[in-house]
C-alpha positions, 0 to 999 in steps of 0.5 A: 129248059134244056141248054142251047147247042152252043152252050153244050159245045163249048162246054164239050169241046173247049179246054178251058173249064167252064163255072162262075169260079174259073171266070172269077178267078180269070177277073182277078188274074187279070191284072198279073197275068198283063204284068206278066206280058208286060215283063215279056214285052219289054225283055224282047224289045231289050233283047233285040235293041228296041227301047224297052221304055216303049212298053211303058207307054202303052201301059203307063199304070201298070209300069207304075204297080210293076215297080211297086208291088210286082217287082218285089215277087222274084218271080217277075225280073225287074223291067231293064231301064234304057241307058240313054246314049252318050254323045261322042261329041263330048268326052275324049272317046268315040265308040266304035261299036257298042260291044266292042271298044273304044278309040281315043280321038288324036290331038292332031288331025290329017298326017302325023309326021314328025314335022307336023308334029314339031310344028304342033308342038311350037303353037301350043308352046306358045299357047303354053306360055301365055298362060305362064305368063298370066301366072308369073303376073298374079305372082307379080301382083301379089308381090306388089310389082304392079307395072310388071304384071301389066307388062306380062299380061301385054307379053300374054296378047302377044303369044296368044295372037302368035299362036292362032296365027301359027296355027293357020300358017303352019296347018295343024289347027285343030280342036285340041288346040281351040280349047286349049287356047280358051283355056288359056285365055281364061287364066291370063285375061279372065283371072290375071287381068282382075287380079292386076287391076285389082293391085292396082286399084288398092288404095284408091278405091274402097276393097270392096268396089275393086273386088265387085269390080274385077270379079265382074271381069273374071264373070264375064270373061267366062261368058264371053269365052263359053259364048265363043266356043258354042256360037257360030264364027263370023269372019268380019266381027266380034259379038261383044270385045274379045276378052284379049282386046279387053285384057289389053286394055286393062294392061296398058291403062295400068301400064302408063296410069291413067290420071283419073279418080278412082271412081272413074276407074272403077266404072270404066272396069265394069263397062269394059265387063259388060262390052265383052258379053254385050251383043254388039259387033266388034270390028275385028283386027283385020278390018281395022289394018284396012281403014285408011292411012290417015286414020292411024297417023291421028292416033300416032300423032296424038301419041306423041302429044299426049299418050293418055289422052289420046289411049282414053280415046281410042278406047272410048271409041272402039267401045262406042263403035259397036252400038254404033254398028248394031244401030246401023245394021237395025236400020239397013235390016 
């Protein structure tokens, strides 16, 4: 039977050769002849800023023998990974092209004159010695010189109220600055405020209750200080007691030695560590100097009678007001 026209055409006219073998063979190069593509696809999608990991979605198994049997021929290159982009927000470096090179980010922010920079100096000397302070306090304790290292970490409350409020006053607020007073903060009042309790506690309680105790500080003053860096700030309460207020408190309770049991002192630890990373709100410093005159002059008059009891008070009713706020809040929402 004589062949059809289109038969005799392509077998005259095509480049290609004709027969069963040329065909089998195109079945069994099938599959390199892809990787081949495949190899092609993603060096130009690299070459010209693409994602070359796109290409492996299109051919998500033969990505896999590319990198199993393929990769070993030299005669394919390897598939170039993608390098993920770092995030300029993180690190002391911003890139400025991505060739070219990199720019430091300055410490203080605006116009670096000689008098901002003397000014940004002193609010970080103050930062500076806060934290010193905290040390000389774990010396003091480690010493034995429990009332001493209270007093330091009441001198480390002070510097470190002085320079925030520096920092506004004199203008040179920066990031630099907010991260050097979280650390800070985490030395003086999450380390040397539970290395000072637990001095204090030595003897009255068992070891291990005092360690469980002030490790639980130093846990949550971590926490709460982490916490503050990533949330947004609200300008009228605190979530959870700072760690400062915390810290103040553990100072001046060792400072004029509450008459209480051990146990009692112990518990009163772990409560104070767990309002700093409770979800409570806090009334701030600010809103506390507006209450009316006659609520300060009780705590004074209190003072004079009777100074430990009336502290043990105060205390208990700065903690209870946060659940007392949130409560009101649930039910005005």
């Amino acid at each position: 039977m004589p062949r059809s026209p289109w038969r005799r055409r392509r077998a005259a006219d095509s480049p290609r050769p004709g027969g069963r073998r040329w065909t089998g063979g195109l079945r069994r190069s099938g599959a390199f002849a892809r990787q081949v593509l495949l190899v092609r696809v993603g060096r130009r999608a690299h070459e010209s800023g693409d994602d070359a990991g796109l290409v492996s979605s299109y051919y998500p198994d033969e990505t896999h023998r590319l990198g199993g049997r393929y990769r070993q021929n030299r005669m394919i290159d390897p598939v170039v990974e993608p390098v993920l982009p770092v995030s300029p927000a993180v690190g002391p470096t911003v890139p400025v092209d991505e060739s070219g090179p990199t720019r430091t980010i300055p410490l203080l922010p605006g116009d670096r004159t000689v008098a901002r920079r003397l000014r940004f100096a002193l609010v970080n000397a103050c930062t500076l010695a806060s934290l010193m302070l905290g040390m000389l306090a774990i010396f003091m304790a480690m010493q034995g010189e429990v009332r001493v290292a209270a007093g330091c970490l009441i001198a480390c409350v002070v510097f470190d109220g002085l320079d925030g409020a520096l920092a506004r006053r004199l203008g040179v607020a920066s990031p630099f600055g907010a991260q050097m007073d979280s650390l800070a903060d985490m030395c003086s009042f999450g380390l040397a405020a539970p290395v000072v309790v637990y001095a204090s506690l030595a003897g009255s309680v068992s070891t291990a209750a005092a360690a469980v105790a002030c490790a639980l500080v130093a846990a949550c003053a971590a926490i709460r200080l982490a916490r503050f860096n990533v949330s947004p700030k609200d300008g009228r309460f605190f979530c959870g007691v700072p760690t400062t207020m915390a810290a103040a408190v553990l100072a001046l309770a060792v400072l004029i030695g509450l008459p209480a049991p051990g146990i009692v002192q112990v518990a009163g630890v772990g409560l104070l560590a767990f309002a700093m990373v409770s979800s409570f709100p806090y009334a701030k410093l600010a809103r506390l100097i507006k209450l009316p005159p006659w609520l300060w002059v009780v705590p004074v008059v209190g003072a004079l009678i009777d100074a430990r009891l009336t502290f043990a008070l105060v205390v208990v009713g700065y903690l209870v007001s946060g659940p007392l706020l949130w409560l009101r809040q649930r039910r005005t929402a």
